[in-house]
N, C-alpha and C positions, 0 to 999 in steps of 0.2 A: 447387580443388586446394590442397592445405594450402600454409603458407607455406615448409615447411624441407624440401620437397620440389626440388629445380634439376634442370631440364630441357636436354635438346642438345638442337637442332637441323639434322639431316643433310637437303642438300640433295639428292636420289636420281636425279633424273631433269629436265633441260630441253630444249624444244624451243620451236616459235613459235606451237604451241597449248595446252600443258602444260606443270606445275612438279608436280613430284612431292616432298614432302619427308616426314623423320620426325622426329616428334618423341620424346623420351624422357624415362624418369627412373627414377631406382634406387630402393628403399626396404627396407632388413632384407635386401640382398644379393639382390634380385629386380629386373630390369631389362626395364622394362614397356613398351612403344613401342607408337604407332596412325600409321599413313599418313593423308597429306590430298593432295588432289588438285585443282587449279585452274587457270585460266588464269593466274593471276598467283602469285608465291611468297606474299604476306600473306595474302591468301587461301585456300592451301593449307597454310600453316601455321598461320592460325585452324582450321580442320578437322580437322588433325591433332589440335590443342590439345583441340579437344572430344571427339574420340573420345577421348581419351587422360583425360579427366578423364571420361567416363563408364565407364569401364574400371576407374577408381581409386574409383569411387563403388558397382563389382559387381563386386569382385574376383571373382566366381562365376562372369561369364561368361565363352568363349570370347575369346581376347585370344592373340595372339605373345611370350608370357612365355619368358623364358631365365635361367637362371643362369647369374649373372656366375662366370668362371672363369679360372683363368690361361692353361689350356689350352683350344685349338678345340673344340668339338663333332667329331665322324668323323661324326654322322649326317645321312645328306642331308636335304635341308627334302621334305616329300612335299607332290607340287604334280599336278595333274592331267595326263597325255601331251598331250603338243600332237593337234590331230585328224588323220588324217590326208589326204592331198592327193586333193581332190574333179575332179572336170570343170573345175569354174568356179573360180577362185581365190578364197581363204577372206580375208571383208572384215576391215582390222586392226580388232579391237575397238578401243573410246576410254578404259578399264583398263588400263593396265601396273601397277598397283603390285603385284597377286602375282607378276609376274616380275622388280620389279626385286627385289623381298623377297626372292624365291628367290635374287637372285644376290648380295644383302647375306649369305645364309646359308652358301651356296658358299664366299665368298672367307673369309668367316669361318674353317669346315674346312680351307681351304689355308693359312690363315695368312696372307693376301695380306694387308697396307694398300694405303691407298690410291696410294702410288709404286711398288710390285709390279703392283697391278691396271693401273696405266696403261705399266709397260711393255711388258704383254699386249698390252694393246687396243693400242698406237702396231703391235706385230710383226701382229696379227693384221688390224686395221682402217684402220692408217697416222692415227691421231690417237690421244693420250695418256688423253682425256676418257671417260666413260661420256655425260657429256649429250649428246653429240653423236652417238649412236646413235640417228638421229630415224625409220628405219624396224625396222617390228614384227619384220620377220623377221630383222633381224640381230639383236635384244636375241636373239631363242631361240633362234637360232643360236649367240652366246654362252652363253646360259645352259647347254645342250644338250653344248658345249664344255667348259665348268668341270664338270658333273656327273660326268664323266669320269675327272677329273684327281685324281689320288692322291695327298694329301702323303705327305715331304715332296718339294716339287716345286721349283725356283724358275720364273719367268715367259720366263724365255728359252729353257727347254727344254721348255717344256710343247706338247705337239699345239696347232694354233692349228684353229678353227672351219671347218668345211665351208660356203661363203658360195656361195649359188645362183647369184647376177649372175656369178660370177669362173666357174660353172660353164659355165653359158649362152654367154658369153662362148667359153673353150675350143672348145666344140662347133662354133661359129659359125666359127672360124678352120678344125678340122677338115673339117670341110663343106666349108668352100673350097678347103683341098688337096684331097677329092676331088673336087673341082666339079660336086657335087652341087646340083641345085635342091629346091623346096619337094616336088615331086612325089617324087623318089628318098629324101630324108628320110624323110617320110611312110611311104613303102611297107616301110621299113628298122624305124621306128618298129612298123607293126602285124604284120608276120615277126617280129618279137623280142620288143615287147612288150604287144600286143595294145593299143595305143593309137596316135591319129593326129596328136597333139602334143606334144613337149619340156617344156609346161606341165603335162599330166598326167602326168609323171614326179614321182619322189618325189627328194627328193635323191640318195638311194644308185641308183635308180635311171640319174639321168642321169647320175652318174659314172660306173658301167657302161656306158651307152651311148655317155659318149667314152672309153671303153678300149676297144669293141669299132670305133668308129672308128679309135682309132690302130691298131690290128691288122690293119684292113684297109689304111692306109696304110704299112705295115710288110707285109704280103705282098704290095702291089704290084706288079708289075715295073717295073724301072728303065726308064726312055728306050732305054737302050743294049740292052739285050734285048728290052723289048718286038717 
């Protein structure tokens, strides 16, 4: 890497198996960045180092080049659709860096820094941090959440993310009002939506499915009339 080249270093993602960082550097008004990915940060920032100076050695190939600009990008980052929800639940891969990238390029388009983005995450997640999003499906949950969102926006009024647990959850309380067991679920499940577990629903699916529970505890009759 030349010498009169200076590099950042953004830390992207931690958790207590992974360090996700990026490294960069501008040159002629072209701002050049490669991910690295380790158990430990030196580690993953040696990697980033190297892709990043092999990228500076074949400007030709394939690289996440951006012009630098005063203004955001409007154009979303195109990233492949998540797959969608199988029988068997889909194993987290041990890759996040194209989804933390996508969401480097999201916040980018809204304009967010990094004290925008965390008063998201604190409204949406109840912590301020992006590292501390240590399972896969809330990162694309978020991510899924910011593609969304339309500058300009600020973070206090923006939609906050459709988050499965908090779904499952609900349902579980509904069920209990109608003191429903496994068996009445189930049968409620395959009349509606031709499946015999909550787990093969899709997200939008199970939010449906506890609206069509509260509906039913909403035409209930009361004690007093019953």
């Amino acid at each position: 890497m030349r010498a009169d080249l200076a590099t950042q270093v953004d830390l992207l993602h931690a958790d207590g198996q992974r360090v996700v960082v990026r490294v960069s550097c501008s040159s002629g008004g072209v701002l050049i960045s490669a991910l690295g990915e380790a158990p430990g940060a030196e580690q993953a920032e040696d990697r980033a180092l190297a892709r990043l100076q092999q990228r500076l050695a074949n400007p030709t190939a394939p690289a996440p080049v951006q012009k630098i600009s005063s203004q955001p990008s409007l154009a979303p980052v195109a990233v492949e659709p998540a797959p969608k929800p199988a029988s068997e639940p889909t194993p987290e891969p041990e890759d996040w860096s194209e989804e933390l990238t996508a969401v480097e390029m999201e916040l980018q388009r809204l304009n967010w820094d990094r004290s925008k983005e965390g008063q998201y995450l604190q409204r949406a997640f109840g912590h301020s941090s992006r590292s501390r999003l240590v399972r896969y499906g809330d990162l694309v949950a978020y991510l899924k959440a910011l593609r969304i969102l339309e500058p300009p926006l600020e973070p206090t009024a923006a939609a906050l993310p459709l988050l499965r647990p908090a779904l499952l959850k609900t349902s579980d309380e509904l069920l209990g009002q109608l003191a429903w067991g496994a068996e009445e679920g189930r049968a409620f499940l395959v009349e509606h939506f031709s499946q015999t577990s909550r787990q093969q629903l899709s997200d939008a699916q199970l939010q449906e499915f506890n609206q069509s529970l509260q509906q039913l505890l909403l035409n209930a009759p009361s004690p007093q009339t019953a």
